[in-house]
C-alpha positions in Angstrom: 2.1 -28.8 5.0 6.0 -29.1 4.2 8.3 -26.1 4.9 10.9 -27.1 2.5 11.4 -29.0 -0.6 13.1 -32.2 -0.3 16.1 -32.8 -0.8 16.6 -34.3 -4.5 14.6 -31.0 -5.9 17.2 -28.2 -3.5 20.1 -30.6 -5.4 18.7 -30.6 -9.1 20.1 -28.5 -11.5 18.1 -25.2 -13.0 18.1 -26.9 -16.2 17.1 -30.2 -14.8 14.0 -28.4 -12.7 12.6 -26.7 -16.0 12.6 -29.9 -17.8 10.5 -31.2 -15.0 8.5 -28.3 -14.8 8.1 -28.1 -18.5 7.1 -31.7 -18.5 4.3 -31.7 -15.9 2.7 -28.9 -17.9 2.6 -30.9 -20.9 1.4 -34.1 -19.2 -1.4 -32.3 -17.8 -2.3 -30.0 -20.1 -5.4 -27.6 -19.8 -6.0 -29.3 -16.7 -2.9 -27.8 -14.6 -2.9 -23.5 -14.8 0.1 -21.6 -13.2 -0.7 -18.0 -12.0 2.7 -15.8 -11.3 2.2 -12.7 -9.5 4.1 -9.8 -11.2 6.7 -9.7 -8.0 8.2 -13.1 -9.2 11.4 -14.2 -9.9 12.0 -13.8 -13.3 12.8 -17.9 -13.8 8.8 -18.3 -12.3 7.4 -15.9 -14.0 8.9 -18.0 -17.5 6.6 -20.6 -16.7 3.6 -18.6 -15.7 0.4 -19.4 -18.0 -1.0 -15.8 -16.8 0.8 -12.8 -15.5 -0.8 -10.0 -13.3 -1.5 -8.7 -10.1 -3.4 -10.7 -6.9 -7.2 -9.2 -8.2 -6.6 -9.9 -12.0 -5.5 -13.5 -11.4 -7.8 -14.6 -8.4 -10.4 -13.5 -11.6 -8.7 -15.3 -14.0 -8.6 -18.5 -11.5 -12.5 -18.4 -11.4 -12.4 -18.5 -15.3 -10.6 -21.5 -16.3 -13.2 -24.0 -16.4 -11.4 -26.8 -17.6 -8.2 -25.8 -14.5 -8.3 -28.6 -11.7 -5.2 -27.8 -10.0 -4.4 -24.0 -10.0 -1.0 -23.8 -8.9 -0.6 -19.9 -7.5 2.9 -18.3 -7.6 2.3 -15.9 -5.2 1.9 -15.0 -1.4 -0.8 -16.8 0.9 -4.0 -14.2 0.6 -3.6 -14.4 -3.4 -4.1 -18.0 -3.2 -6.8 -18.0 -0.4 -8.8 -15.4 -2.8 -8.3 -17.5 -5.7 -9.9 -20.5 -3.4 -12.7 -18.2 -2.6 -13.8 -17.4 -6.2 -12.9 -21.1 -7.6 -15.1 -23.8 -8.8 -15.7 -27.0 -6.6 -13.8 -29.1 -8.8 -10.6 -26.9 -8.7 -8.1 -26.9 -6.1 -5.1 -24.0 -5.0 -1.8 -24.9 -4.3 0.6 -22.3 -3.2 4.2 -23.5 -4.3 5.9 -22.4 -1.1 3.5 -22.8 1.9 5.6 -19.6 3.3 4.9 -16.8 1.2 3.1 -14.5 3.5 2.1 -11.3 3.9 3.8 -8.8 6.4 1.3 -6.2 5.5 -1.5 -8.1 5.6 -0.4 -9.5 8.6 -0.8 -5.9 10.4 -4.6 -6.5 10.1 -5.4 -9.6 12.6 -8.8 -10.0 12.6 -9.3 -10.1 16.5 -8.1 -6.5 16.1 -10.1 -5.6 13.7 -13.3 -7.0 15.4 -12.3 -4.6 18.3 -11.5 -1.6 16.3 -15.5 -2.4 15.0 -16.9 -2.6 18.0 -15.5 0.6 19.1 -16.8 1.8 15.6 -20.5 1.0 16.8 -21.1 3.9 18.6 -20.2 6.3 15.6 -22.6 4.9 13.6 -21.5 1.4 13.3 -23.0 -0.5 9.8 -25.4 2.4 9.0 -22.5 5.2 9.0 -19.6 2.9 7.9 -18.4 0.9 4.9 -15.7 -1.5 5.8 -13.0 -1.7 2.7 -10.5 -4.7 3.1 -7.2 -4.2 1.0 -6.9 -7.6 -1.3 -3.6 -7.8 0.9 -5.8 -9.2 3.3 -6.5 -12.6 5.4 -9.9 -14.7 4.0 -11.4 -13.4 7.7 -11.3 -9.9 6.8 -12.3 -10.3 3.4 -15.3 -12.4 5.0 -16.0 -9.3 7.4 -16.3 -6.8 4.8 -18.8 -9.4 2.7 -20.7 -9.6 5.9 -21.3 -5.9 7.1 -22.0 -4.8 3.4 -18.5 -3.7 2.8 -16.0 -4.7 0.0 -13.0 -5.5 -1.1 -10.9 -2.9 -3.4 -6.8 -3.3 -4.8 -4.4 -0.7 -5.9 -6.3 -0.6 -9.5 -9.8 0.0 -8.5 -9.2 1.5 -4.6 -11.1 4.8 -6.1 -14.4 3.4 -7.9 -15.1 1.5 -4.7 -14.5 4.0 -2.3 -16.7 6.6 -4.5 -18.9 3.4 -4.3 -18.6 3.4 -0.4 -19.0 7.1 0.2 -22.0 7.1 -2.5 -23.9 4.7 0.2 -22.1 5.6 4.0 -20.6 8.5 5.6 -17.5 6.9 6.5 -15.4 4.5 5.4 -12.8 2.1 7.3 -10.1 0.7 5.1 -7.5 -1.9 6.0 -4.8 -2.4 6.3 -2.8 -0.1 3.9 -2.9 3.0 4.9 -1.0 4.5 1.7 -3.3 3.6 -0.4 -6.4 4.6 1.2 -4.6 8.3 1.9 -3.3 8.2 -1.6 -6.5 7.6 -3.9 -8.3 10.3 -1.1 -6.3 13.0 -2.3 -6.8 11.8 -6.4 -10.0 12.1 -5.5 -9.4 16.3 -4.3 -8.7 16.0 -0.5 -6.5 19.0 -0.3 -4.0 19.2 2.8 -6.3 20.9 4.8 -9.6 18.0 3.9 -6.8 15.2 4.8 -6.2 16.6 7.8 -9.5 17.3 9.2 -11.1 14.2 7.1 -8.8 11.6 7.2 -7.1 10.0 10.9 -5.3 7.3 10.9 -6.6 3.9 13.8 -3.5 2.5 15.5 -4.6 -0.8 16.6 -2.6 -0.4 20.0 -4.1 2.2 21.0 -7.6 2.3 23.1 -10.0 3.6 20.5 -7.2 3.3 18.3 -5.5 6.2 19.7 -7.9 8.6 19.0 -10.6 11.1 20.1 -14.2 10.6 19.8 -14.3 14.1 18.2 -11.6 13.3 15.2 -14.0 9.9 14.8 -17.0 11.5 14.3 -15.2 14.2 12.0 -13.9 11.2 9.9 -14.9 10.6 6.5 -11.4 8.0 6.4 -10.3 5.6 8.9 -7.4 4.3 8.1 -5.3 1.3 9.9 -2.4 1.9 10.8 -0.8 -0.7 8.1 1.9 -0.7 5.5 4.0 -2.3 3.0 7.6 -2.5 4.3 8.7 -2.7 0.3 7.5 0.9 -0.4 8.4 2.3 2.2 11.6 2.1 0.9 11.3 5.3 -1.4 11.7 8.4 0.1 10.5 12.0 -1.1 13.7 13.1 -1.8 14.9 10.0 -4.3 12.8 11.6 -7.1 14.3 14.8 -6.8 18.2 13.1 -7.1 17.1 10.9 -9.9 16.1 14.4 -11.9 19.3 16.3 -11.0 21.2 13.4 -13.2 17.7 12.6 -16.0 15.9 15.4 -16.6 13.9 13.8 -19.2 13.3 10.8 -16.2 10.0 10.0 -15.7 8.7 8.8 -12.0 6.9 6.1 -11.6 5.4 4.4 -7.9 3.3 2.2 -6.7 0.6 3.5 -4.6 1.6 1.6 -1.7 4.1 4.5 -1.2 4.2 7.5 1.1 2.3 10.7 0.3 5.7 12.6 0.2 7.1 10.0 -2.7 3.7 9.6 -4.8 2.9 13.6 -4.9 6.3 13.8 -6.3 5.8 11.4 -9.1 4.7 11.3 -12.8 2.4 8.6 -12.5 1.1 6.3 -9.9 -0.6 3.0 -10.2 -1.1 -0.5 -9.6 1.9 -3.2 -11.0 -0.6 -3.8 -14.4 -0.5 -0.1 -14.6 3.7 0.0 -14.3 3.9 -2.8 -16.5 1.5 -1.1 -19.6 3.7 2.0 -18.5 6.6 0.8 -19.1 5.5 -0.9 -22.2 3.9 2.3 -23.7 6.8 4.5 -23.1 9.2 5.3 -26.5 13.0 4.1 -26.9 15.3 6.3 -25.4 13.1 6.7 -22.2 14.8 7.1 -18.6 11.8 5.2 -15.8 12.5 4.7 -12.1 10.6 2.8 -10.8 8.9 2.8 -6.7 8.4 -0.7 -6.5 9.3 -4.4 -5.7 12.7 -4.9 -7.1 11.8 -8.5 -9.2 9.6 -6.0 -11.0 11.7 -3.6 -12.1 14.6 -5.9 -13.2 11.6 -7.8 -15.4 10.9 -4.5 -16.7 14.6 -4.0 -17.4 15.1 -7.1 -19.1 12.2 -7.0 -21.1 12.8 -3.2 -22.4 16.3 -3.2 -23.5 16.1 -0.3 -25.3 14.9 2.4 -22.6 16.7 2.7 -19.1 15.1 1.7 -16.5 16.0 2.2 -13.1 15.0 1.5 -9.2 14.1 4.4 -7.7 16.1 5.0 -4.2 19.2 4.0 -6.7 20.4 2.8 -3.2 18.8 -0.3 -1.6 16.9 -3.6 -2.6 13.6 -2.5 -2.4 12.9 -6.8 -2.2 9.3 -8.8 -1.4 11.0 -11.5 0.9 8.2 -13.3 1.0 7.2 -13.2 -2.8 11.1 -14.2 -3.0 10.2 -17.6 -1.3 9.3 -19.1 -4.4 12.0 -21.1 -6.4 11.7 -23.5 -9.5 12.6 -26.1 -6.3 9.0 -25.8 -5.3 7.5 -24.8 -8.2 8.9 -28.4 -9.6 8.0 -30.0 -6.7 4.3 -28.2 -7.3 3.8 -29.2 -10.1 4.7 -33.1 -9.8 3.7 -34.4 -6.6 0.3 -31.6 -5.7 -1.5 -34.8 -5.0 0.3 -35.2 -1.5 0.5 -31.5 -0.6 -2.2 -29.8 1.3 -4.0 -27.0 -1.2 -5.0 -23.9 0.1 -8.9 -24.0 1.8 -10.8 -21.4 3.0 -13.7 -22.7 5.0 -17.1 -22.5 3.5 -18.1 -19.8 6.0 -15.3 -17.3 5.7 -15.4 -18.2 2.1 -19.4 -17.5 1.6 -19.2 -13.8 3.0 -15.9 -13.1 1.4 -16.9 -14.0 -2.0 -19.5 -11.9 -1.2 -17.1 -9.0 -0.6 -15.0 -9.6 -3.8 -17.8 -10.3 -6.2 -19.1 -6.8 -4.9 -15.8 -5.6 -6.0 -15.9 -7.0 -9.2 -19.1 -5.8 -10.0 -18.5 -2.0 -9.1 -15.3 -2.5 -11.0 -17.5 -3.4 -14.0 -19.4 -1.1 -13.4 
């Protein structure tokens, strides 16, 4: 695995990458398939072949028959799940080995395994539905497959945890604990049901942190886990925004805090702010509660309405998602026989693809 691109693709020209990049496409054809997440720069999302979030493309991976190399622009879990679901012939390559997950990161697996065993004794498998996040390592995805748990994303977190709760008394969800909080009160959890319903497991903490009372109470356990991106926003920014719009129409990310998303016009997943945006009439004022390469695509791509970044302060940026450059999507795309592709091993990847067919189907569903 390289950590850099070498040296003749950092000194080419922008121009002289995309004729490269343009070329490999067309010498491969149907054979080669690039997936851009939406949090791309906007010169990699140009040369995307499909554009979505991490569940919609690790589906479309699975799809594309006639794709051998699936080249995922993206951060290291998208293109572990797009391993999980692919054929045997094809094989992921993630442009810039990198691209992590900070997030995602927050769940290690070893600390997950002990927050379970702790679990046992309040019910363990027969009381509790393990819910991994698709921000998530291959391990924990595996978990979930393996103790008849799932996998859900910021589109679908509330059909599978209505699935969950339809089956188990609890559920544990990992490792965004935003999301999980946020689709509980869609669902009706008032203040006083996310109180006594809902706790929150800090993984440093012996029994993460809490009681065995407030465990057995729990209909939510939620890890202590977030998305450094959306915690950006702040309850007051919508508020400020309004003095200066009042026609301005709030849009977020679930991945935000209670305080910003209960003060919003609409909430969803980055398909959802894209169809949003798309749907919304000239004239229209949107900020925006989200990764910043989004919203400047949105900007560029809508002219006619203003749309704006929601603290109106900061640079609400993805670092990692940032990683990616036509330097390494070139390099991708022309010399993927000598890199390393992406490989979950066959026994993380059999209860895993467990876990996000599950998801799949009670998406269908």
């Amino acid at each position: 695995m390289y950590n850099t691109t070498p040296q003749t693709y950092r000194e080419a020209t922008n121009a002289e990458l995309k004729e490269r990049i343009l070329s490999a496409k067309e010498k491969l054809g149907d054979k080669l398939v690039i997936l851009a997440h939406h949090y791309q720069r906007l010169e990699i999302v140009e040369f995307g072949d499909h554009i979505g979030d991490s569940y919609a493309l690790s589906v479309m991976a699975a799809e594309l028959e006639r794709a051998e190399t699936i080249v995922f622009c993206g951060v290291h879990f998208m293109a572990e799940s797009a391993d999980i679901l692919a054929k045997p012939h094809q094989s992921v390559f993630l442009p810039n080995p990198l691209a992590g997950c900070p997030m995602a990161d927050m769940a290690q697996i070893a600390d997950v395994f002990s927050a379970w065993d702790d679990l046992k004794s309040f019910g363990g498998v027969e009381a509790i539905t393990p819910i991994s996040y698709m921000n998530s390592a291959a391990a924990l995805k595996s978990f979930c497959g393996a103790n008849g748990g799932l996998i859900c994303t910021s589109s679908n977190a509330e059909k599978t945890m209505r699935w969950a709760w339809d089956r188990r008394e609890k559920i544990f969800l990992f490792p965004d604990r935003h999301l999980g909080y946020n689709t509980a009160r869609k669902m009706g959890f008032t203040d006083e049901d996310a109180e006594k319903y809902i706790v929150v497991w800090d993984f440093s903490k012996p029994q993460g942190g809490l009681t065995a009372e407030q465990i057995d109470r729990a209909k939510l356990i939620l890890w202590k886990g977030h998305c450094h991106v959306h915690m950006t926003f702040k309850g007051g920014h919508a508020a400020e925004l309004r003095q200066k719009y009042p026609d301005i129409k709030v849009l977020v990310h679930p991945e935000c805090s209670w305080d910003v998303v209960s003060q919003a016009d609409a909430v969803g997943s980055t398909k959802f702010i894209v169809e949003y945006c798309d749907k919304q009439p000239a004239g229209s004022v949107i900020a925006i509660g989200t990764e910043i390469n989004l919203i400047n695509r949105m900007a560029h791509e809508h002219p006619d309405k203003t749309i704006l970044e929601l603290s109106g302060m900061t640079c609400p940026v993805c670092a990692n998602m940032y990683r990616t450059t036509l330097n390494d999507l070139a390099y991708t795309v022309e010399n993927y026989q000598d890199m390393k592709p992406i490989r979950v091993s066959e026994r993380i990847k059999a209860n895993a693809k467990i876990a996000l067919e599950r998801m799949i189907e009670v998406t269908n569903s």
